[in-house]
Each structure stands twice: as C-alpha cells, then as structure tokens.
C-alpha positions in Angstrom: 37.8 119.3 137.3 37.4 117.6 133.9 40.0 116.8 131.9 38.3 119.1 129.1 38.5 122.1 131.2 42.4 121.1 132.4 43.7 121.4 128.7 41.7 124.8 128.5 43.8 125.9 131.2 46.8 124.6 129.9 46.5 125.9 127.4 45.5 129.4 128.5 48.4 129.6 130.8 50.7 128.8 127.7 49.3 131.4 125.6 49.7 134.1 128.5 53.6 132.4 128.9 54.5 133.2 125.5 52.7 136.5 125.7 54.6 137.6 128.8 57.9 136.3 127.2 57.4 138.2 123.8 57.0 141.7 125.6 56.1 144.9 124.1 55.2 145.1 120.5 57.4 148.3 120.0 60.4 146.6 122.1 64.3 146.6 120.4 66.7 144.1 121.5 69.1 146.5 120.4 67.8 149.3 123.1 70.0 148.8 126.3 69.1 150.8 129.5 72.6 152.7 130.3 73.6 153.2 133.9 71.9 156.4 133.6 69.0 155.8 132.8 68.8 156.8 129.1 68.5 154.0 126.4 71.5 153.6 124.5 71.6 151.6 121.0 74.7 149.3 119.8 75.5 150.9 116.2 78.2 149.9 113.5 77.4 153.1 111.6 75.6 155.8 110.4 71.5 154.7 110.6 71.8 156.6 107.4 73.8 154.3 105.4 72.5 151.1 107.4 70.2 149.8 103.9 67.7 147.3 106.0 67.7 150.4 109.1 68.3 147.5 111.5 71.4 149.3 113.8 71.8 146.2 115.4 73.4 143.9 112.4 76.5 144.4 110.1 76.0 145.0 106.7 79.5 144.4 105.4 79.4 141.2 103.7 82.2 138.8 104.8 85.1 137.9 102.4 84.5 134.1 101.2 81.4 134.1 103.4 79.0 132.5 101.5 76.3 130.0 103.3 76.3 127.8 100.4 80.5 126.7 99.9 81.5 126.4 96.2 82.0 123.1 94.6 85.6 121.5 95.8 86.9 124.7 97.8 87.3 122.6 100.8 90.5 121.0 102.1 91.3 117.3 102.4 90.9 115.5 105.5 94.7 115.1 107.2 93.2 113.8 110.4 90.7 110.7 111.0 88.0 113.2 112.7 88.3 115.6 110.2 85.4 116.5 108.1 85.4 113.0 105.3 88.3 111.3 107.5 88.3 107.6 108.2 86.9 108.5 111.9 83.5 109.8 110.3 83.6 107.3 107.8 83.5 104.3 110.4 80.6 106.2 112.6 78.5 106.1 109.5 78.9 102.6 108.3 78.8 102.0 111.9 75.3 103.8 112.3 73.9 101.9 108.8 75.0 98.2 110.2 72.6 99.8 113.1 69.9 100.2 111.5 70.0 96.9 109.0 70.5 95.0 112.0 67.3 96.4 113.6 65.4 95.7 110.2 66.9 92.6 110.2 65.5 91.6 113.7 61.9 93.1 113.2 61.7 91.0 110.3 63.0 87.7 111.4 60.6 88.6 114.6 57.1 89.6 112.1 57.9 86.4 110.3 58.1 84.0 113.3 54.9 85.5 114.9 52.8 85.0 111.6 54.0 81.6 111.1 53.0 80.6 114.9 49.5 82.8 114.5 49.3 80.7 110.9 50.8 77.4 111.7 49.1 74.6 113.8 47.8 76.8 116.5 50.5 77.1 118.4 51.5 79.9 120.5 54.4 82.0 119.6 57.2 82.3 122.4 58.3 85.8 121.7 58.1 88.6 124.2 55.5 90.4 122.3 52.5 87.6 122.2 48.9 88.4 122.7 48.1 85.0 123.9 48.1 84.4 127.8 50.0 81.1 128.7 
C-alpha cells in the first residue's frame, strides 16, 4: 500500500475511535442502569429548582470559593515546601541557572563553529560538524 492511502486509513480508524468512544448523541452520564433494570438519575434536588436543568451538578455556590483568590487572602509560608517557601524558591532559581546555562553553551558553541567556517579554513572540532574528517 502507499503511504497516501495508510494515513487515509489512519485516519479513518481514528475518526470511527472517537465516534465509538463519544456514544449516543442523546446519552447522560448522569443516567445509571439500576440493578433492576430501570435507569436511575443522581439528583441534589428538585429538577424544578435546578436553574441550568443539569441534575447532575450542584448549584449551591461554595462559601470563599472563588476560582480567582482575592488579593493577599493567602497565608504565609511556615514550611520550606509551602506555597512561596525557600524550598520553591531554590527549584526556580535552580530551573533559571538551567536554562542560562544552556543559552550559555549554544552560544559559546554557534560562535566557535562560525569562527572555524570563517576563519582560515579549518575544520571545527565540535560534535556537530558537517565536514567529514
């Protein structure tokens, strides 16, 4: 087979995966099959007061739940791996002397191969030359 026609078919076989997966257009995660046979649903109330008629969720907002916390309602860190202790403090600097350390060597490394492909025609030494030796 081509290659052509195997990515049609991979892609065919996806696209009936996901369809099998999704299941019925009509279908409720919320409908459970009870042991005898009739579908029961998981309810926190009356559907009548339920405002977005989804049976399934609660309503009732949370007190101090708010996605978004307000400006300095937090605590302060008491331990290093709290949340701002010394702990997560040294992983970041550590991760930031990461990275300017591999700048740092991609750099030095750019700069040594132009000055050999520039320089008297000598072949640069690195690991990453295109001339054969």
């Amino acid at each position: 087979m081509h290659r052509p026609s195997l990515l049609a078919l991979l892609a065919l076989l996806v696209t009936a995966g996901v369809a099998i997966a999704a299941g019925p257009a009509g279908a409720t995660p919320a409908a459970l099959a009870a042991p005898g046979g009739q579908e029961r649903v998981a309810q926190s109330g009356d559907p009548a007061d339920d405002p977005d008629g989804d049976a399934t969720t609660d309503d009732a907002p949370l007190p101090g739940g708010d996605i978004i916390p307000q400006p300095n309602s937090g605590t302060e860190p008491e331990d290093a791996g709290d949340r701002g202790g010394a702990l997560q403090l040294t992983v970041f600097v550590a991760m930031l002397a990461g990275v300017a350390l591999i700048v740092t060597l991609v750099v030095r490394e750019s700069r040594r191969a132009r000055r050999a492909r520039e320089g008297d025609g000598d072949q640069p030494s690195g690991a990453y030359s295109s001339h054969a030796g």
